[in-house]
N, CA, C and O atoms as CSV, one atom per row, in Angstrom:
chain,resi,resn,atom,element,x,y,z
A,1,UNK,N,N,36.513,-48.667,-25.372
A,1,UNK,CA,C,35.779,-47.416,-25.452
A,1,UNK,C,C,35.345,-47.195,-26.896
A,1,UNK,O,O,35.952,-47.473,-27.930
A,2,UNK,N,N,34.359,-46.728,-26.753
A,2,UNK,CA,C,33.964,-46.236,-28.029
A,2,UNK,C,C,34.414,-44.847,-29.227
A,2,UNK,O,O,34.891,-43.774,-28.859
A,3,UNK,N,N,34.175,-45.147,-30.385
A,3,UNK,CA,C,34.620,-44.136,-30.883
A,3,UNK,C,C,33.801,-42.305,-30.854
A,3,UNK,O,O,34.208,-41.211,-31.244
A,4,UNK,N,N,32.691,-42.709,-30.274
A,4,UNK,CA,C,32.295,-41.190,-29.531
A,4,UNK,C,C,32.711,-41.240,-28.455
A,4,UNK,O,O,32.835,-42.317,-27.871
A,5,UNK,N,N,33.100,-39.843,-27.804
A,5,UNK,CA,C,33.660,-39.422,-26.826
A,5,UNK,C,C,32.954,-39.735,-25.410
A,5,UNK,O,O,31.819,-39.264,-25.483
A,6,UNK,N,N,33.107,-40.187,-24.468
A,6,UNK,CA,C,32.474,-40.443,-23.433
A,6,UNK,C,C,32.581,-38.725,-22.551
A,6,UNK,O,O,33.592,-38.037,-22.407
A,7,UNK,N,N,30.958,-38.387,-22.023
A,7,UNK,CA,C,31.063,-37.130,-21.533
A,7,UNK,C,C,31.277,-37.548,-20.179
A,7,UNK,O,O,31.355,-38.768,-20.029
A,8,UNK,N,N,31.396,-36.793,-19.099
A,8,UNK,CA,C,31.213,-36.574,-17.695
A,8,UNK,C,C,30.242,-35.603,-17.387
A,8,UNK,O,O,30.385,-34.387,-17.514
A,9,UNK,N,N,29.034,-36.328,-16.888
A,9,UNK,CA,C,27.688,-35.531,-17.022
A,9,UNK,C,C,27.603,-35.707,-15.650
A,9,UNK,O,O,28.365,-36.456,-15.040
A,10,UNK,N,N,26.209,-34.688,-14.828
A,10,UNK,CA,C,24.984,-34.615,-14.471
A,10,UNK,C,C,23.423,-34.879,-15.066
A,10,UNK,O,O,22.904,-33.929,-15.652
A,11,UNK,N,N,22.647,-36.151,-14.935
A,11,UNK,CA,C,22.013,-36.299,-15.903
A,11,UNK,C,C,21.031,-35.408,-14.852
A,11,UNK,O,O,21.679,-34.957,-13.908
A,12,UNK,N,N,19.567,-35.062,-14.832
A,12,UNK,CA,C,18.617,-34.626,-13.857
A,12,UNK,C,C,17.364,-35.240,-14.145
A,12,UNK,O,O,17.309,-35.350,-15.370
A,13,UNK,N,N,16.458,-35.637,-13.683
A,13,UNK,CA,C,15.005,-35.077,-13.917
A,13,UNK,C,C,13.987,-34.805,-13.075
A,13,UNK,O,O,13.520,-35.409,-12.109
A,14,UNK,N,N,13.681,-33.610,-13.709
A,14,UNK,CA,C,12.169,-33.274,-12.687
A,14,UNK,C,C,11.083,-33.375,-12.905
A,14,UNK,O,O,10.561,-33.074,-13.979
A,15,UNK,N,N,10.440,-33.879,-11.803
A,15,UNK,CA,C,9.404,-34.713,-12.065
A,15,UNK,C,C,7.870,-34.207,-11.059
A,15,UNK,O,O,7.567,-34.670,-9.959
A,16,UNK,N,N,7.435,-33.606,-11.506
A,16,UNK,CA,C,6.322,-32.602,-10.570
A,16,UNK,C,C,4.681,-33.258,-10.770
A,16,UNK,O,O,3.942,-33.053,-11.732
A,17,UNK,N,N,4.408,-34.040,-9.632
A,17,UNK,CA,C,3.009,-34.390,-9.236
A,17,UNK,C,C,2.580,-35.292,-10.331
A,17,UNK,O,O,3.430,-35.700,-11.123
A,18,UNK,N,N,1.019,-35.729,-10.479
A,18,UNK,CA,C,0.351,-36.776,-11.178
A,18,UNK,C,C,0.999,-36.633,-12.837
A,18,UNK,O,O,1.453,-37.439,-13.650
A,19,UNK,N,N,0.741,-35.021,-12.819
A,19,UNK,CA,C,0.685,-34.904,-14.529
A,19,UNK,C,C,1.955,-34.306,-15.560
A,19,UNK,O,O,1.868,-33.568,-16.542
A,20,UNK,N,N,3.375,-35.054,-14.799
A,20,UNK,CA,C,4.868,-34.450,-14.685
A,20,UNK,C,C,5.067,-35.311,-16.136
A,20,UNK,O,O,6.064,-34.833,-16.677
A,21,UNK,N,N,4.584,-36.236,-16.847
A,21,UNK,CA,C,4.385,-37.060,-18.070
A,21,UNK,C,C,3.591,-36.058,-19.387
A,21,UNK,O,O,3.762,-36.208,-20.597
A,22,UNK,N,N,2.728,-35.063,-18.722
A,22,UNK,CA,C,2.191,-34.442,-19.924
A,22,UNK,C,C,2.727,-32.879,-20.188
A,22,UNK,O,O,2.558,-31.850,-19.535
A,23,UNK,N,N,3.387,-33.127,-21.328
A,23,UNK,CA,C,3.680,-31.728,-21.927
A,23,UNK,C,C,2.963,-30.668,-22.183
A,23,UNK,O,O,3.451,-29.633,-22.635
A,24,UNK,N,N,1.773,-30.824,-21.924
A,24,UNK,CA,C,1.170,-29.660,-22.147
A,24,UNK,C,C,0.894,-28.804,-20.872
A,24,UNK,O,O,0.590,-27.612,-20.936
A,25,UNK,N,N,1.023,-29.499,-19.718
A,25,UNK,CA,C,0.672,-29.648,-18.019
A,25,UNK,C,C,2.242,-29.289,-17.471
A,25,UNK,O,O,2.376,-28.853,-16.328
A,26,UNK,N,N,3.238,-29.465,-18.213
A,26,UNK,CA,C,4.552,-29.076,-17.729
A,26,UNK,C,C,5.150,-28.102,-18.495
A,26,UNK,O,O,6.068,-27.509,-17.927
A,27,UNK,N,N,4.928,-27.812,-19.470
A,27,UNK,CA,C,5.339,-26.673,-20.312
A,27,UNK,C,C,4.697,-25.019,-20.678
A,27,UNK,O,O,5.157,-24.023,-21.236
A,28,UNK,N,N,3.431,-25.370,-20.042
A,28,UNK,CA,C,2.358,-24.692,-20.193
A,28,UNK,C,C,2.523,-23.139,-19.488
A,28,UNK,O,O,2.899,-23.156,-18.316
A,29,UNK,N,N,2.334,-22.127,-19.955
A,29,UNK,CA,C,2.788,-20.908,-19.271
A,29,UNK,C,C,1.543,-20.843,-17.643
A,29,UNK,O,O,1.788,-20.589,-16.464
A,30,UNK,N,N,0.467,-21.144,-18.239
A,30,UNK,CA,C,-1.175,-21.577,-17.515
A,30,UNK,C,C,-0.910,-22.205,-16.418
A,30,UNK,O,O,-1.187,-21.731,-15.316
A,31,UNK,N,N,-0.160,-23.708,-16.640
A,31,UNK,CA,C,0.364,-24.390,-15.456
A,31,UNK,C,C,1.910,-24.036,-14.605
A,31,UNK,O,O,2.214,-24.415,-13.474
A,32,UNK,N,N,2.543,-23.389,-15.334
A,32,UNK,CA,C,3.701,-22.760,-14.915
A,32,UNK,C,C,3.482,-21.904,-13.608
A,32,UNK,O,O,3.858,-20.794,-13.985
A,33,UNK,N,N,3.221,-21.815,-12.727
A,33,UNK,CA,C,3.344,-20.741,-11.730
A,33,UNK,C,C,4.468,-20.428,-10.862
A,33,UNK,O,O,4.389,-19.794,-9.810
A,34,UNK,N,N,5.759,-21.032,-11.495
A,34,UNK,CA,C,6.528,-20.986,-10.728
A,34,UNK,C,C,7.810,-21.043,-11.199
A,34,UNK,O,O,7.748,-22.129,-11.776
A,35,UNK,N,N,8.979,-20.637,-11.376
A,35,UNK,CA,C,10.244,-21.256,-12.554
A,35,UNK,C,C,11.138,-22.375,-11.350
A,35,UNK,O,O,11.270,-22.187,-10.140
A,36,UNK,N,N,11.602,-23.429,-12.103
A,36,UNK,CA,C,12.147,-24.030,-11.547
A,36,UNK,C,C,13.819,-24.113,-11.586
A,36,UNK,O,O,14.234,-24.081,-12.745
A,37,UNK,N,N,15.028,-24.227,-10.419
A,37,UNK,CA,C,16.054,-23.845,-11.130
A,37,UNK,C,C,16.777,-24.880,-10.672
A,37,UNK,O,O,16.526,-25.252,-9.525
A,38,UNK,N,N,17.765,-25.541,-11.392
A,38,UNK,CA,C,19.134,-26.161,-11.037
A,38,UNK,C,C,20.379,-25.726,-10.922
A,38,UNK,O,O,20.880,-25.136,-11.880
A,39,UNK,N,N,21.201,-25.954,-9.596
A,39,UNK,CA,C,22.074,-25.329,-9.291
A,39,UNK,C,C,22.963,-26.110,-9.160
A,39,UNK,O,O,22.631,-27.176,-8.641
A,40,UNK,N,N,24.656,-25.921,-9.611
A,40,UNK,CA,C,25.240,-27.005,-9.607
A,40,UNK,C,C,26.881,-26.138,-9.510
A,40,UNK,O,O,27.577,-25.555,-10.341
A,41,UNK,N,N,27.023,-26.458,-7.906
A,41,UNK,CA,C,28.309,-25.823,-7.361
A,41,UNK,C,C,28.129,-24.327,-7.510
A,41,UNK,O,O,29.150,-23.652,-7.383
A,42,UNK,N,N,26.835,-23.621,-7.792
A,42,UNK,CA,C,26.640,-22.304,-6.986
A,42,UNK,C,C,26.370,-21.639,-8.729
A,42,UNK,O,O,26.379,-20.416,-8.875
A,43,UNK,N,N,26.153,-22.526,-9.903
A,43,UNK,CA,C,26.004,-21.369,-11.109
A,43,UNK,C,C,24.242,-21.939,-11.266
A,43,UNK,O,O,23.971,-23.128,-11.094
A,44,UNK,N,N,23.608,-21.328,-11.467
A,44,UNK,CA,C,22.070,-21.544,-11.562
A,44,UNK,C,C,21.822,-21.450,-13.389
A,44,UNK,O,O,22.310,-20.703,-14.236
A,45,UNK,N,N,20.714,-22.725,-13.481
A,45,UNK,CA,C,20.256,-23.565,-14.520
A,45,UNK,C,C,18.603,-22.970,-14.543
A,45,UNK,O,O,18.232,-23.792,-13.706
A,46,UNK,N,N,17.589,-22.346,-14.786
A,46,UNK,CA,C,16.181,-22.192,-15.222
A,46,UNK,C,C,15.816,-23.352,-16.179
A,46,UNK,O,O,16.119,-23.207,-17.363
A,47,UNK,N,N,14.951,-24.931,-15.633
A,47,UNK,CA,C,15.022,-25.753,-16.609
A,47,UNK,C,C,13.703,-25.958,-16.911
A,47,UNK,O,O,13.403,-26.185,-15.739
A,48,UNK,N,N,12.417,-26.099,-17.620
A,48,UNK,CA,C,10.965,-26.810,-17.313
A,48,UNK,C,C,10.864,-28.040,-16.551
A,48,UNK,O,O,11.957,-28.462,-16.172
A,49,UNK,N,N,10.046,-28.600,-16.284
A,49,UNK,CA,C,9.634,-29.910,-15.744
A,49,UNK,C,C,9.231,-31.157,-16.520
A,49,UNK,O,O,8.756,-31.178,-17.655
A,50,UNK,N,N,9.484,-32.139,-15.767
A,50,UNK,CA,C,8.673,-33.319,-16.963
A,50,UNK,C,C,9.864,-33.990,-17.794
A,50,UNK,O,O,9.647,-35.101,-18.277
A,51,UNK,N,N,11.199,-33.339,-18.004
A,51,UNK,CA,C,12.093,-34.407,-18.624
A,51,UNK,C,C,13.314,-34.516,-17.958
A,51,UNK,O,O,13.520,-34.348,-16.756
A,52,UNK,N,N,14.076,-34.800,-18.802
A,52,UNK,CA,C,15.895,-35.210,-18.277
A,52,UNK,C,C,16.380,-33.991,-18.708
A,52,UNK,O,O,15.849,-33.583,-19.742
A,53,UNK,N,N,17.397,-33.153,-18.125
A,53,UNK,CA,C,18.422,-32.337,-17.934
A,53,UNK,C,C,19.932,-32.889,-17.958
A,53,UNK,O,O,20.313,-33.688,-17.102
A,54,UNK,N,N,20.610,-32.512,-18.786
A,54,UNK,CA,C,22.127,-32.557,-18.464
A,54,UNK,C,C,22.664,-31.623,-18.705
A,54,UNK,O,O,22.196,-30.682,-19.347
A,55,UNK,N,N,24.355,-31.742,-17.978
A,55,UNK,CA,C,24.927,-31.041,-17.619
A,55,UNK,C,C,26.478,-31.284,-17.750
A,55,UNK,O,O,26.682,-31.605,-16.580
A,56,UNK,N,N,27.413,-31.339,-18.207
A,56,UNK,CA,C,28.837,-31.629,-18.810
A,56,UNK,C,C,29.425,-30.951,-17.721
A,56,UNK,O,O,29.503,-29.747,-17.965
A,57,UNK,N,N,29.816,-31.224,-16.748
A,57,UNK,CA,C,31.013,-31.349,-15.636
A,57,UNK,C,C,32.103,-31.849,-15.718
A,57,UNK,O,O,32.415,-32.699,-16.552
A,58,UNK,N,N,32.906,-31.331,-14.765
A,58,UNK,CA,C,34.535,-31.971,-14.870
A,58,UNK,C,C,34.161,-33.586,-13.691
A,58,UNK,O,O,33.182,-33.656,-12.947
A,59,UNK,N,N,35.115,-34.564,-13.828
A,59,UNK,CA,C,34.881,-35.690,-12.837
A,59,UNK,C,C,35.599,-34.939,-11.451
A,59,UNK,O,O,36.693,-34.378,-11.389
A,60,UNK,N,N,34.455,-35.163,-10.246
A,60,UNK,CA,C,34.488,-35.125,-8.631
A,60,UNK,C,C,33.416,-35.314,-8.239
A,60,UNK,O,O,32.437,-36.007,-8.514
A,61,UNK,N,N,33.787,-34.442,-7.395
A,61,UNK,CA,C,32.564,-33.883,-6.558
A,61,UNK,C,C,31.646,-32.811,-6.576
A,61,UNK,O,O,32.253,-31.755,-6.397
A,62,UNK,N,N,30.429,-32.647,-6.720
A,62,UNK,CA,C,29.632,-31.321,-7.594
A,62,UNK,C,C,28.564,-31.846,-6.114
A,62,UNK,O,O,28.399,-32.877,-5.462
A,63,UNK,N,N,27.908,-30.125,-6.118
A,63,UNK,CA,C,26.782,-29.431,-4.948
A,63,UNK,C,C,26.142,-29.724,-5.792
A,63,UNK,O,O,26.652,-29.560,-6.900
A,64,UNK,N,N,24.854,-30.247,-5.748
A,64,UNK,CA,C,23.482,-30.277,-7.146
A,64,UNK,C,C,22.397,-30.119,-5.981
A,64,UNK,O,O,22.096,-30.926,-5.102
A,65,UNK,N,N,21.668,-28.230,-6.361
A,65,UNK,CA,C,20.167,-28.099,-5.616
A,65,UNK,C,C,19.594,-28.000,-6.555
A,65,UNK,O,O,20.215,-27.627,-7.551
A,66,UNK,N,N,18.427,-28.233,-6.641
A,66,UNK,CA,C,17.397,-27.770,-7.186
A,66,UNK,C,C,16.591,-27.215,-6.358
A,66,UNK,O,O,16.808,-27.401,-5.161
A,67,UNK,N,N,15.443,-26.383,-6.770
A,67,UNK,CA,C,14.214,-25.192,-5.769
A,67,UNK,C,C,13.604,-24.399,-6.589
A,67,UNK,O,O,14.061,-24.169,-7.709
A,68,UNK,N,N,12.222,-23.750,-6.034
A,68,UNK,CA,C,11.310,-23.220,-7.132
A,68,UNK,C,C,11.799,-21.883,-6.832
A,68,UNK,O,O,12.669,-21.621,-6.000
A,69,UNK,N,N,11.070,-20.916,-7.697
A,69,UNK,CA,C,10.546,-19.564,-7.607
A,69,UNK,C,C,9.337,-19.176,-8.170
A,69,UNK,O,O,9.034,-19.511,-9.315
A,70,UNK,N,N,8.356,-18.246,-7.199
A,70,UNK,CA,C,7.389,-17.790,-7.872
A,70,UNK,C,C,7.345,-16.581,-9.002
A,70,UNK,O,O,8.295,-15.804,-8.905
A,71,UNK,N,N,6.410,-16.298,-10.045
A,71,UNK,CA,C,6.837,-15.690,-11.259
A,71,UNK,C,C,6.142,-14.704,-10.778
A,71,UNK,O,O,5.782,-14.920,-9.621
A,72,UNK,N,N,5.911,-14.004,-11.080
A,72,UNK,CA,C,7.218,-12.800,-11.039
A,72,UNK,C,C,7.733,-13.198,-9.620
A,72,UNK,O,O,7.082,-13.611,-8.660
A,73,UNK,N,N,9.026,-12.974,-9.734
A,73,UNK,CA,C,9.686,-12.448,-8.707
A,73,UNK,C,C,9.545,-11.944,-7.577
A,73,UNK,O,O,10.551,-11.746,-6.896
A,74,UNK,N,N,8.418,-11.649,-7.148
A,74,UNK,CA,C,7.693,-10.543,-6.665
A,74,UNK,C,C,8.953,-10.586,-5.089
A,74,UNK,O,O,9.615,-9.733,-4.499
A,75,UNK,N,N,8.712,-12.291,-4.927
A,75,UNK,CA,C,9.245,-12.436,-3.681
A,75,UNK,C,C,9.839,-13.476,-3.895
A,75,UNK,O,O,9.201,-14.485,-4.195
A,76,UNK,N,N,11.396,-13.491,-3.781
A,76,UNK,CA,C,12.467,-14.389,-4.255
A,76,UNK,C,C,12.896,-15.299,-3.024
A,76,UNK,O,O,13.954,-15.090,-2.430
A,77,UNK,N,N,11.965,-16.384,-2.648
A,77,UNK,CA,C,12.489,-17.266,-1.774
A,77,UNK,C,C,12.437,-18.602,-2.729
A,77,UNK,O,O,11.791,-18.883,-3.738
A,78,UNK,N,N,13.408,-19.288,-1.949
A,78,UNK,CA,C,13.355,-20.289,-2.691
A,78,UNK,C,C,12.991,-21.371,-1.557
A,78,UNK,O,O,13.253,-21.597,-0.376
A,79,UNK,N,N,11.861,-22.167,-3.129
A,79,UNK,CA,C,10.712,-23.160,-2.260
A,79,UNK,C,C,10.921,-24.846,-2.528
A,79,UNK,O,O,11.019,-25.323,-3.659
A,80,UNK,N,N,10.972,-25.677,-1.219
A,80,UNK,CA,C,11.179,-26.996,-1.881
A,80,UNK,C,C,12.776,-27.423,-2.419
A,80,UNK,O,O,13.205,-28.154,-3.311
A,81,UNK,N,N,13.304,-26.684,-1.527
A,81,UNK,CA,C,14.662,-26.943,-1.736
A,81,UNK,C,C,15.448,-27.824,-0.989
A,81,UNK,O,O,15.731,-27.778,0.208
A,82,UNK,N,N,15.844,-28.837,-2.068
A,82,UNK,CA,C,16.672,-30.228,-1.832
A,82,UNK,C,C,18.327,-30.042,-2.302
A,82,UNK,O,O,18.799,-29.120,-2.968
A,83,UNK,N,N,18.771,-30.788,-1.941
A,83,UNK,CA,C,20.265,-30.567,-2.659
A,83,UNK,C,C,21.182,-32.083,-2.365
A,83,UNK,O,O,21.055,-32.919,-1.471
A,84,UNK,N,N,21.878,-32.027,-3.218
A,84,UNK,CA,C,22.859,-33.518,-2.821
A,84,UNK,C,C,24.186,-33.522,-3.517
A,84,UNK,O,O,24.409,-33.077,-4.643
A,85,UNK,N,N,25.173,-34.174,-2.567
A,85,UNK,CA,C,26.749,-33.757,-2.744
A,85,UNK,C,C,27.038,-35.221,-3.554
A,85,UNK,O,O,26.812,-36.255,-2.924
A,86,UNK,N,N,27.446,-35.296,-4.694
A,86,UNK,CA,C,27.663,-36.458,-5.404
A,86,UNK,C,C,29.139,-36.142,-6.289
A,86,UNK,O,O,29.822,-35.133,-6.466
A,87,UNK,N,N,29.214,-37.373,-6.669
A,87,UNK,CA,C,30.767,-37.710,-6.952
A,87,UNK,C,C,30.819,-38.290,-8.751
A,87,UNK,O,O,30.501,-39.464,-8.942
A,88,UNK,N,N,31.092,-37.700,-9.586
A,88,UNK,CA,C,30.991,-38.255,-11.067
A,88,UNK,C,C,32.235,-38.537,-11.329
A,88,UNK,O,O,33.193,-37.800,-11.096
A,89,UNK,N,N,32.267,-39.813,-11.915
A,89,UNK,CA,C,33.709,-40.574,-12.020
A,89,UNK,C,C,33.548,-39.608,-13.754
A,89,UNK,O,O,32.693,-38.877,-14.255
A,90,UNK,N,N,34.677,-40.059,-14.110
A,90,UNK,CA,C,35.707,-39.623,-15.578
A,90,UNK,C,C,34.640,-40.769,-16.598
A,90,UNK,O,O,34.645,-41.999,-16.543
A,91,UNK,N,N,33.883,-39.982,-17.385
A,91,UNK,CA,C,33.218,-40.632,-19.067
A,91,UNK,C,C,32.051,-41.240,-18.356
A,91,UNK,O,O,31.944,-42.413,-18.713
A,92,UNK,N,N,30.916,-40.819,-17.281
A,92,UNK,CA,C,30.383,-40.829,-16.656
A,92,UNK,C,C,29.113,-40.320,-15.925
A,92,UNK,O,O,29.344,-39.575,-14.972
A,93,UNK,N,N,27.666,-40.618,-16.229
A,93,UNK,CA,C,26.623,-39.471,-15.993
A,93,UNK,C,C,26.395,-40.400,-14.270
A,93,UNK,O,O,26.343,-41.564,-13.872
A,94,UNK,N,N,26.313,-38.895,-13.655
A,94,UNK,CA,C,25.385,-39.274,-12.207
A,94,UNK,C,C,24.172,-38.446,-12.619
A,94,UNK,O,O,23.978,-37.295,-13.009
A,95,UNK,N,N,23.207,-39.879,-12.283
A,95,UNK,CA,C,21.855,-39.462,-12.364
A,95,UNK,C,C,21.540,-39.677,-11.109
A,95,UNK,O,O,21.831,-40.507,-10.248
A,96,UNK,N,N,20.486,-38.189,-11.250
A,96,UNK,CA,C,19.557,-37.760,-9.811
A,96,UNK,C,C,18.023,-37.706,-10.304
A,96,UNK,O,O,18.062,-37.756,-11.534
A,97,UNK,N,N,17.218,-37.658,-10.036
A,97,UNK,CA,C,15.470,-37.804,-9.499
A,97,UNK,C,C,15.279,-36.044,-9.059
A,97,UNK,O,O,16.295,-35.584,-8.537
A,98,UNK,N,N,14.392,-35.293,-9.178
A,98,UNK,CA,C,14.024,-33.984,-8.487
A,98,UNK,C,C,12.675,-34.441,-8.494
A,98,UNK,O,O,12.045,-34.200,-9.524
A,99,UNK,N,N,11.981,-35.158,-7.406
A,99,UNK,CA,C,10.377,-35.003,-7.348
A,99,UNK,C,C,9.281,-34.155,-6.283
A,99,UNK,O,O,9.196,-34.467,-5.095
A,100,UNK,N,N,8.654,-33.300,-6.755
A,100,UNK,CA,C,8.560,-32.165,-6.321
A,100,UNK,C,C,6.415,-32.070,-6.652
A,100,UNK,O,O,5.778,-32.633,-7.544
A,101,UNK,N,N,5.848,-31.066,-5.423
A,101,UNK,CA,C,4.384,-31.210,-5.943
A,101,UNK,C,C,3.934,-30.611,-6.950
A,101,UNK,O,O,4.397,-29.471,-6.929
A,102,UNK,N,N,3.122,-30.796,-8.036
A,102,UNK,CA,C,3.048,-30.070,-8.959
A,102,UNK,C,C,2.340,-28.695,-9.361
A,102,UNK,O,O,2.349,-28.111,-10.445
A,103,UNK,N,N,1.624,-28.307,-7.958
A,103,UNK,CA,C,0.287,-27.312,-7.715
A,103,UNK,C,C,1.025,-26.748,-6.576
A,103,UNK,O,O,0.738,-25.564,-6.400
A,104,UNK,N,N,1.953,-27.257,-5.680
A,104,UNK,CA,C,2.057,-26.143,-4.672
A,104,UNK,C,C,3.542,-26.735,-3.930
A,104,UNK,O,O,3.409,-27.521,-2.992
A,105,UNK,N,N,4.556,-26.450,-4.249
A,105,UNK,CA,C,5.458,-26.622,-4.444
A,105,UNK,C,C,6.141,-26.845,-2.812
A,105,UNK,O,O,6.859,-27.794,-2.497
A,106,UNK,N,N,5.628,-25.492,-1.711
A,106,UNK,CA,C,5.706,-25.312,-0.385
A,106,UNK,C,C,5.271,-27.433,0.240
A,106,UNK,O,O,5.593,-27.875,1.342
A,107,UNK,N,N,4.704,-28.064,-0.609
A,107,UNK,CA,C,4.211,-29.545,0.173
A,107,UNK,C,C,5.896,-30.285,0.663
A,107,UNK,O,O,5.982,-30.787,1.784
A,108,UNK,N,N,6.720,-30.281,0.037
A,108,UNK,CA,C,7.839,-30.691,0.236
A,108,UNK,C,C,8.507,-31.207,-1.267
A,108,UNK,O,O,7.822,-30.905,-2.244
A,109,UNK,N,N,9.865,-32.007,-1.557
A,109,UNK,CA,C,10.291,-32.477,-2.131
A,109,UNK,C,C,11.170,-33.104,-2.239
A,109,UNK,O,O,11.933,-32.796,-1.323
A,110,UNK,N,N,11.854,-34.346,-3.213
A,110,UNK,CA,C,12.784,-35.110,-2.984
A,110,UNK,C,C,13.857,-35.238,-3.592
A,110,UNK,O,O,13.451,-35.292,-4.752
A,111,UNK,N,N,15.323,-35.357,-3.656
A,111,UNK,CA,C,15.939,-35.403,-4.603
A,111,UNK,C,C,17.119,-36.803,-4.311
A,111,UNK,O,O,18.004,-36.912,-3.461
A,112,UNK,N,N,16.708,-37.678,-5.326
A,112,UNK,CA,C,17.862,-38.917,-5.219
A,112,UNK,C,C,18.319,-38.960,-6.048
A,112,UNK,O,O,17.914,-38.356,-7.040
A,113,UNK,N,N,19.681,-39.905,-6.033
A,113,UNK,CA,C,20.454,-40.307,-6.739
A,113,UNK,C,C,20.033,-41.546,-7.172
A,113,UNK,O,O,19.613,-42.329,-6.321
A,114,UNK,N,N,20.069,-41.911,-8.462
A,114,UNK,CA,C,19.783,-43.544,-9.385
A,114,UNK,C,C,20.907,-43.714,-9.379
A,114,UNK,O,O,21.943,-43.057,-9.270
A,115,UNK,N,N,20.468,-45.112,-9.567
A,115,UNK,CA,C,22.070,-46.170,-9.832
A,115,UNK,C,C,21.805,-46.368,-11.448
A,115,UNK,O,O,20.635,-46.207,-11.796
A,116,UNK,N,N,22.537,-46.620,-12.230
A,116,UNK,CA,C,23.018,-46.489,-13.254
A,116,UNK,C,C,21.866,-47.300,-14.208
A,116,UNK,O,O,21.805,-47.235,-15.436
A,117,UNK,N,N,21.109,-47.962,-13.453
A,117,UNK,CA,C,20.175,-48.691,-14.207
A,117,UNK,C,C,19.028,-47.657,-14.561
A,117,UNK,O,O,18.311,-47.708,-15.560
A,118,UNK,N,N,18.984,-46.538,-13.373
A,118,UNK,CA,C,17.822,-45.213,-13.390
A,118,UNK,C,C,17.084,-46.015,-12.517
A,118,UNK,O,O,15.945,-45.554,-12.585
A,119,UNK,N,N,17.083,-47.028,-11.674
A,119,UNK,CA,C,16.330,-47.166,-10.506
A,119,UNK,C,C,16.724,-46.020,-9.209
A,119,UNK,O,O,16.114,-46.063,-8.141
């Protein structure tokens, strides 16, 4: 082992339609119409789109949803909601995928787990 500490993570990323690569198209208040949230064993995460997310967990078993909301609030359903029950060993990131449409969120969405390579 190394002399930095090995964490026990959730790594994430979300990844929304053609233009989920450009920061200006994922960060953008203009393109924003929606907040996106990660949920992990029931405490909720508000994250942008377009990169990697982590998350420092204890090693088991962790609930991980992700799902949109429209801004304002007006009407709090949650859209495009995936979720997956995964298992993080001790000094250890489980990485998941959130791919989701980037204009209209209601199209559907996916959420997998990578194997350690990020395939």
């Amino acid at each position: 082992m190394s002399e930095q500490a090995m964490h026990t993570a959730i790594g994430l990323e979300l990844v929304f339609g053609p233009f989920h690569r450009s920061p200006v198209l994922s960060t953008s208040p203009w393109f924003r119409f929606y907040n996106t949230w990660i949920e992990i064993d029931g405490v909720r995460h508000e994250r942008e789109g377009g990169s990697w997310h982590v998350f420092e967990v204890t090693p088991g078993w962790h609930l991980v949803r992700v799902f949109f909301r429209y801004r304002p609030w007006i009407f709090p359903i949650d859209l495009a909601s995936q979720q997956a029950q995964i298992e993080v060993h001790p000094g250890q990131m489980a990485r998941l995928k959130y791919e989701g449409s980037a204009l209209w969120p209601m199209l559907g969405a996916s959420l997998v787990q990578l194997d350690p390579s990020g395939r």
